[in-house]
C-alpha positions as CSV (number, residue, x, y, z in Angstrom):
1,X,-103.6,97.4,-134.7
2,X,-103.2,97.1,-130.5
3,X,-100.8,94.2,-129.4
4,X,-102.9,91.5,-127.8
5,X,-102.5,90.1,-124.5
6,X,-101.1,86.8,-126.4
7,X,-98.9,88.7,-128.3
8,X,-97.1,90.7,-125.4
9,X,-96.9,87.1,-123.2
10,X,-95.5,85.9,-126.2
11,X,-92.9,88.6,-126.6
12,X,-92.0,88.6,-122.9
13,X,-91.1,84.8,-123.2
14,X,-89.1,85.2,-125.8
15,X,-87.4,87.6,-123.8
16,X,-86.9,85.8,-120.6
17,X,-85.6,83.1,-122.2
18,X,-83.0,85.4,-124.0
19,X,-81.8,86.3,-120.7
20,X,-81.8,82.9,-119.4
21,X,-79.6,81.1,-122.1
22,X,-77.3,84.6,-121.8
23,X,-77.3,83.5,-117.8
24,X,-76.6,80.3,-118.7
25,X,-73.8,81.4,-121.1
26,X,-72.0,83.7,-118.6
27,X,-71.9,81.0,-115.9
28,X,-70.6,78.4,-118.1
29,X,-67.8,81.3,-119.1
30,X,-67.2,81.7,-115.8
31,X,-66.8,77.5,-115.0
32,X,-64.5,77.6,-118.0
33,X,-62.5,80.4,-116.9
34,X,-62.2,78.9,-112.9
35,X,-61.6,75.6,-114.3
36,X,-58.2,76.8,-116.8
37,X,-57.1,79.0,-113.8
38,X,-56.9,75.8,-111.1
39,X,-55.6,73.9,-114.1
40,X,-52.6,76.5,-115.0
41,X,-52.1,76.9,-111.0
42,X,-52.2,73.3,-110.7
43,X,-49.7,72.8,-113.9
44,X,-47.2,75.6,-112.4
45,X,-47.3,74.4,-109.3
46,X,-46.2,70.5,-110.8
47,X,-43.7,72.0,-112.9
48,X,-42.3,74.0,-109.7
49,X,-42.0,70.2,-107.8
50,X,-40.7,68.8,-110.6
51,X,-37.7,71.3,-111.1
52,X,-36.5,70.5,-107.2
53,X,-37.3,66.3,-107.0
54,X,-36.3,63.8,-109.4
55,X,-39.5,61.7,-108.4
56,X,-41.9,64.5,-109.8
57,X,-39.7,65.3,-112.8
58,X,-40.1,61.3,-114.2
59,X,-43.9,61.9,-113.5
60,X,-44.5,64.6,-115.2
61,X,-41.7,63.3,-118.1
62,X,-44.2,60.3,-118.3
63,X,-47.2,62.5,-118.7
64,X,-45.6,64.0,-121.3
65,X,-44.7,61.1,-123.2
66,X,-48.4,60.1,-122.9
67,X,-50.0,63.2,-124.8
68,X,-51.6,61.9,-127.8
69,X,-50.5,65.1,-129.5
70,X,-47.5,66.0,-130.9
71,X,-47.9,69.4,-131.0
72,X,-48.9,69.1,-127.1
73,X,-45.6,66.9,-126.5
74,X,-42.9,70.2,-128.8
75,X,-44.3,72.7,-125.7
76,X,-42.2,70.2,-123.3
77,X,-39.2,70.0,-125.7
78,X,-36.6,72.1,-123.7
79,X,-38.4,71.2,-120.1
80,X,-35.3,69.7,-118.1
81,X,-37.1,68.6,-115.1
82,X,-35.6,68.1,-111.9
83,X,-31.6,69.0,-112.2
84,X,-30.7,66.9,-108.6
85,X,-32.6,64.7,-106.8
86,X,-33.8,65.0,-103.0
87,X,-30.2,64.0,-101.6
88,X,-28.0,66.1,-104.2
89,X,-27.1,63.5,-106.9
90,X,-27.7,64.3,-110.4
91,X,-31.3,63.2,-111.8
92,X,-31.9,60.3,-113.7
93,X,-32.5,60.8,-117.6
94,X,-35.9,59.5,-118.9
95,X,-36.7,56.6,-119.8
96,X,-36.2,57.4,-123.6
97,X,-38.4,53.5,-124.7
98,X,-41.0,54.6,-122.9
99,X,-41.1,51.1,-120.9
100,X,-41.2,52.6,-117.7
């Protein structure tokens, strides 16, 4: 039995909108994937500051603090932070209490 004209419209949608959700798949890979590279550039580049001045270091020591998971908070366990501040003296520790 011949296709009908329904029948082949009815397969082409289905087709075109295959295509469209895998377009909409690879652009919403791609968002993902631009979105973890700023945030891993972004991260480094913190992590850099924070190595050279003491003000950065207790920021990003407060941001770890503030993770909500623990598992999130062991990646920072041996992070130092900054080792001198801008003028040459020796950082401050943390705030261990969290208080501020």
């Amino acid at each position: 039995m011949a296709e009908t004209e329904l029948e082949r419209a009815e397969k082409r949608y289905v087709q075109a909108k295959a295509r469209l959700q895998a377009l909409r798949n690879r652009e919403a890979t791609k968002q993902r994937k631009l979105d973890t590279r700023r945030k891993v550039i972004l991260g480094g580049a913190l992590l850099d500051l924070a190595e050279r001045d003491s003000g950065a270091a207790a920021m990003v020591d407060r941001l770890v603090r503030n993770l909500s998971r623990d598992h999130d908070r062991k990646a920072f366990a041996d992070w130092g932070g900054a080792t001198s501040s801008d003028d040459g003296s020796p950082a401050l520790p943390s705030d261990p209490d969290g208080s501020g």
